[in-house]
C-alpha positions in Angstrom: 58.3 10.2 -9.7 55.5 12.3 -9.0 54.7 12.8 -5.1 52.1 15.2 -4.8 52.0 17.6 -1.8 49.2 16.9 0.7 47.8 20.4 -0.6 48.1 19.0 -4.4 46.9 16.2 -3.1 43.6 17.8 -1.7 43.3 19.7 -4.9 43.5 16.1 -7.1 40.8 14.5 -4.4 38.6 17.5 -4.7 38.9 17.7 -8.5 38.2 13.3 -8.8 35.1 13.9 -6.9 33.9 16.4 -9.1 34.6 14.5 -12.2 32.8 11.3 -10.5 29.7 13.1 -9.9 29.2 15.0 -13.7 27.5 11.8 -14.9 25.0 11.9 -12.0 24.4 15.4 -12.6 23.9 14.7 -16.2 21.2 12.4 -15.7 19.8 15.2 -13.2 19.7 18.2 -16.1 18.5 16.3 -18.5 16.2 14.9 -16.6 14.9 18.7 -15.8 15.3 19.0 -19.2 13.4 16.6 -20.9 16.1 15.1 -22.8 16.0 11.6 -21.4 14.9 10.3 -24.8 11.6 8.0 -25.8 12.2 6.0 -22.5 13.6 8.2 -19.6 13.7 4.6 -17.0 16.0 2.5 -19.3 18.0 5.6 -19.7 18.4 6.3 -16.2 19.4 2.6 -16.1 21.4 1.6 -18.7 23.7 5.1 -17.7 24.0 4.0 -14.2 24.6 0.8 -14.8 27.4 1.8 -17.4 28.7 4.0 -14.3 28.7 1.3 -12.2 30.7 -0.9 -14.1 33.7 2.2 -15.0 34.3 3.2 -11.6 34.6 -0.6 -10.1 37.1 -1.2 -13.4 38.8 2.6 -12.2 38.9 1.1 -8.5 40.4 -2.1 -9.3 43.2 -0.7 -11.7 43.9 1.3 -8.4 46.2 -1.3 -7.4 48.3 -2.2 -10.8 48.7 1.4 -11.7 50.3 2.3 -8.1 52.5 -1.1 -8.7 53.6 0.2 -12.3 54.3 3.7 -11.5 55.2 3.9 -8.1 52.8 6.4 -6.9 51.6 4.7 -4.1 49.5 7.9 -2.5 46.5 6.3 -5.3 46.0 3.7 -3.0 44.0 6.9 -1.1 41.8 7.5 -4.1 40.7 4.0 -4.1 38.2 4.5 -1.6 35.9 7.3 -3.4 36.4 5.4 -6.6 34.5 2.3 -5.0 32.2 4.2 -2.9 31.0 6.1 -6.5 30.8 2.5 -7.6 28.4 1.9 -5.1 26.6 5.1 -5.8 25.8 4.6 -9.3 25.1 0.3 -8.7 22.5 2.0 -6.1 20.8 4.9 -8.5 20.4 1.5 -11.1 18.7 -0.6 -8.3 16.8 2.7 -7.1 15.2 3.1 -10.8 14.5 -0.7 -10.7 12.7 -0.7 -7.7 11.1 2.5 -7.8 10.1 3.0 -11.2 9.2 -0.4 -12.4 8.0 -1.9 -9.1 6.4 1.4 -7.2 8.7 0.7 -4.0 6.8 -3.4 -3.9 9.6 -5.5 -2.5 7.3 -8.3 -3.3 6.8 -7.9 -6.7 10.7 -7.1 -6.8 11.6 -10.3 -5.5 8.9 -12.0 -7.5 11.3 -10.4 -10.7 14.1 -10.9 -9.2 13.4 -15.1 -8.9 11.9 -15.1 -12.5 14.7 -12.9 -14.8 18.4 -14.6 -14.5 19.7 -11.5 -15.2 18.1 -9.9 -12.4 18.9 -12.3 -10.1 22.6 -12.1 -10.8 22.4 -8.0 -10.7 20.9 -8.3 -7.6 23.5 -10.3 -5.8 26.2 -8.0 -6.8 24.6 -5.6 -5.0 24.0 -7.6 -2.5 27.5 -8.4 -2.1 28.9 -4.6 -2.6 27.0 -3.9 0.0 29.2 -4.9 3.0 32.0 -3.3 0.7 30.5 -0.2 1.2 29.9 -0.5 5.0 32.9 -1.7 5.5 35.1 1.2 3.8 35.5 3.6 6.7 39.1 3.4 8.8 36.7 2.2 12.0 35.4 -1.0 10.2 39.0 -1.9 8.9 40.2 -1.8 12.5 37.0 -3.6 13.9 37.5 -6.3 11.3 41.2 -6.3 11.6 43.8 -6.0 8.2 43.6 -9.4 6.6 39.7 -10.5 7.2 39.2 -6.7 5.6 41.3 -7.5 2.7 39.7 -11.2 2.1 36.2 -9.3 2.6 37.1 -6.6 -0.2 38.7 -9.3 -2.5 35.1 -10.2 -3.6 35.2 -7.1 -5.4 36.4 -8.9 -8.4 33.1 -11.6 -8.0 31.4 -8.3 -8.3 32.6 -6.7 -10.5 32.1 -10.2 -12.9 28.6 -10.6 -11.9 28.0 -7.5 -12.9 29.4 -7.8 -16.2 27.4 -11.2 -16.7 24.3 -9.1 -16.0 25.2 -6.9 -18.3 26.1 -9.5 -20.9 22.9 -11.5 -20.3 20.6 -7.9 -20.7 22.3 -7.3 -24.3 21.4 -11.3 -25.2 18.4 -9.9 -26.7 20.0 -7.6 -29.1 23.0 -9.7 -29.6 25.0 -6.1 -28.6 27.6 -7.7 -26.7 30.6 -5.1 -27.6 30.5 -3.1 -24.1 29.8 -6.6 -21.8 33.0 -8.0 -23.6 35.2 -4.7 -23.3 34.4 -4.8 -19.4 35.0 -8.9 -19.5 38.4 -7.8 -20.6 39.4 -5.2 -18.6 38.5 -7.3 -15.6 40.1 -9.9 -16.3 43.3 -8.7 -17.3 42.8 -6.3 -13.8 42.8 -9.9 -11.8 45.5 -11.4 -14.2 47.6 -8.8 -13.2 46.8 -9.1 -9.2 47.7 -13.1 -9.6 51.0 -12.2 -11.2 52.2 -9.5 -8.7 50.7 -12.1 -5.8 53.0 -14.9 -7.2 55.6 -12.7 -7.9 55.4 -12.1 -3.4 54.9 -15.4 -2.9 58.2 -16.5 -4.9 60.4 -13.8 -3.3 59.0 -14.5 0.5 60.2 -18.2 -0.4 63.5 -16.8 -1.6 64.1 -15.0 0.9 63.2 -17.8 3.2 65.4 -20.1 2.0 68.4 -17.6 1.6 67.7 -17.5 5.5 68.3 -20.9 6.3 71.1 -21.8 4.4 73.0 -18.6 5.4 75.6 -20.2 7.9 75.1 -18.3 11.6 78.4 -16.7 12.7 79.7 -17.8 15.8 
């Protein structure tokens, strides 16, 4: 089983940060470039938006792959993977509200009522916000273990809202390979959760009942 050092370990972090930022940078050079295509806005868009969506999948798979390998030091990875997620899902609100609505939080909302698909992006954000606040080792003890763990659950409501904004944004091309693909992922990511949370559930009731039948010595 591989146990990294905490210097490998440092190394791994360091090298996952600079992997999630490339597609960032990307956008950046070409920008400089020029090489944004025919319509630099939906590009910017559609890339973080795609970002968005990989990086909450890569947070959530956090948890089966440490349950299925063993390697339970990814559970400290899982932070920067969702705080990237947040990163990106704010670079595709940023382009909204700055490039098609000049910074007019009026008009925004006046969009954001109007266009289903809006509306539902916008309350993932909304809701990955206090995700994001939320992540540092000060706000877990504030809120205390269990309230932080049902408050970070509603990553998964995110994550689907997300990919029903995705889905409802490809309606008008009928391109709904990439919307389903995420669908998937996500869903076989909760699938797994319920099965390893059942799988508790039955052995704390075992073990339970192995308790009180065991005869106390005397």
């Amino acid at each position: 089983m591989f146990n990294p050092t905490p210097r490998q370990f440092k190394y791994i972090k360091v090298a996952l940060f600079a992997l999630a930022l490339l597609p960032a940078l990307r956008l950046l050079v070409a920008g400089f470039a020029g090489q944004l295509g025919a319509n630099p806005i939906e590009f910017i868009t559609r890339s973080s938006g795609d970002w968005t969506l990989y990086f909450l999948c890569i947070a959530l798979a956090v948890t089966p792959l440490r349950r299925f390998s063993g390697w339970n030091w990814l559970v400290k990875l899982r932070r920067m993977l969702g705080l990237f997620a947040f990163f990106y899902a704010s670079l595709h609100f940023t382009t909204f509200l700055w490039f098609d609505h000049f910074f007019d939080l009026g008009e925004m909302f006046k969009d954001v009522v109007k266009r289903p698909f809006i509306t539902v992006g916008f309350i993932a954000f909304v809701l990955l916000l206090p995700l994001a606040l939320t992540s540092t080792n000060g706000m877990i003890r504030r809120l205390g273990g269990k309230r932080w763990q049902w408050l970070h659950r509603s990553v998964y409501a995110v994550a689907l809202l997300g990919i029903l904004h995705f889905w409802w944004m490809r309606a008008g091309k009928h391109n709904f390979e990439k919307p389903i693909l995420f669908g998937t992922i996500v869903a076989g990511l909760l699938l797994v959760r319920v099965y390893f949370s059942w799988r508790n559930r039955s052995a704390g009731a075992a073990a339970t009942q192995k308790r009180q039948v065991t005869p106390t010595p005397t």
